[in-house]
C-alpha positions as CSV (number, residue, x, y, z in Angstrom):
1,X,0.0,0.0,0.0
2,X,1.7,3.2,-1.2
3,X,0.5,6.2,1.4
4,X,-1.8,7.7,-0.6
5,X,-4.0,4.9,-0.8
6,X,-3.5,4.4,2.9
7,X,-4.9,8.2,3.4
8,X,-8.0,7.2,1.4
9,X,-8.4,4.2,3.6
10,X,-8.6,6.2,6.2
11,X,-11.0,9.2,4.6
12,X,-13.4,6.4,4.4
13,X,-13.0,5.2,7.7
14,X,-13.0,7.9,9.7
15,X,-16.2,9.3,7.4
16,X,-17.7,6.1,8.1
17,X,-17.0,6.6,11.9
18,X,-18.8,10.4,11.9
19,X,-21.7,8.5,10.2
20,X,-22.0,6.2,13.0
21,X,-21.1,8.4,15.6
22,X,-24.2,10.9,13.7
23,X,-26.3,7.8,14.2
24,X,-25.8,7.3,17.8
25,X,-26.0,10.8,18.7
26,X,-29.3,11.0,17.2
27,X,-30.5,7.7,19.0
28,X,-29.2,9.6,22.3
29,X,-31.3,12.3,21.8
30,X,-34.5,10.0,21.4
31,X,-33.9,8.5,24.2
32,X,-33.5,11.4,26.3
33,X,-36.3,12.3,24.7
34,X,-38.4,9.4,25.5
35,X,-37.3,9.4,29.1
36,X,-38.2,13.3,29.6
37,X,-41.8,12.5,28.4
38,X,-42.0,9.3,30.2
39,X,-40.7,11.0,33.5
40,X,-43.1,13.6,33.2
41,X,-46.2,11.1,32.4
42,X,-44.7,9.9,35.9
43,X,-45.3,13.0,38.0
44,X,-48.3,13.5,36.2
45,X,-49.8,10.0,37.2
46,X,-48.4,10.4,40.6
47,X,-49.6,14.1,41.1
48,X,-53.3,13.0,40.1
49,X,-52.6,9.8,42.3
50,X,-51.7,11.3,45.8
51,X,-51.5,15.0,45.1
52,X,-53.6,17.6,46.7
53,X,-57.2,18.4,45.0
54,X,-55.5,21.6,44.0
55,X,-53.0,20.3,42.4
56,X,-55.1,18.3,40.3
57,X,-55.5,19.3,36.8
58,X,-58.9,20.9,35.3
59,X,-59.4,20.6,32.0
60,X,-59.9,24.2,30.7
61,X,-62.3,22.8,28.0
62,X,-65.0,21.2,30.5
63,X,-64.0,23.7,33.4
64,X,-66.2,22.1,36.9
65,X,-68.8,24.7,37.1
66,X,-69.1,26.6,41.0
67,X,-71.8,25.3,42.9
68,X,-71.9,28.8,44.6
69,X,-72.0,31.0,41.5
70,X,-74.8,32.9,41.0
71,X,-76.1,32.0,44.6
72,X,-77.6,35.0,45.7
73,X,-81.0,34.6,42.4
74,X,-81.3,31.5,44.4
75,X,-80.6,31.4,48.1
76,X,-81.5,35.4,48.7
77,X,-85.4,36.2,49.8
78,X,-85.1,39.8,48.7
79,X,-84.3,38.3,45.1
80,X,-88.0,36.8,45.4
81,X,-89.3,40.6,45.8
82,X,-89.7,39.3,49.7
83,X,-88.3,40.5,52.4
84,X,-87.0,38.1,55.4
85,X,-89.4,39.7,57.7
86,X,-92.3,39.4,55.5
87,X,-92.1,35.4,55.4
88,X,-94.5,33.5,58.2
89,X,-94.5,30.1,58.9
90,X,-97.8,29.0,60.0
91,X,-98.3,26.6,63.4
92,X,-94.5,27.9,63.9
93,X,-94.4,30.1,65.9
94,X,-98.3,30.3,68.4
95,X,-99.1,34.2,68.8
């Protein structure tokens, strides 16, 4: 092998090293990849699981609706046009 031959012989391999060494960069990267989502699909699970009902997630789509909103049209006497003194209970109260 005269040395010029020899310096192509090693172009090639050392072009096919980088192209391996491309290929298992690039599989590193999925992997870390992977394992970020998985890890987070972990604390997700685990929040939901034994986390705090505020921690919880709420879907902002279907949003639980307030059991007090809008409680004074129904719980409030003067929203009836009554007032609180106005209302008698009969047999409740003997005069």
């Amino acid at each position: 092998m005269n040395s010029e031959e020899i310096i192509k012989y090693q172009y090639d391999e050392n072009k096919a090293l980088k192209a391996a060494n491309d290929l298992l960069k690039k599989h590193c990267e999925q992997y870390a990849q992977a394992y970020e989502q998985m890890h987070d699909q972990l604390k997700e699970l685990i929040r939901n699981r034994f986390g705090k009902k505020s921690e919880r997630y709420i879907d902002p789509e279907h949003p639980q609706l307030n059991l007090l909103d809008g409680r004074d049209k129904f719980f409030s006497a003067e929203a009836e046009g009554n007032k609180i003194e106005d209302i008698q209970v009969p047999g409740l109260y003997p005069e």
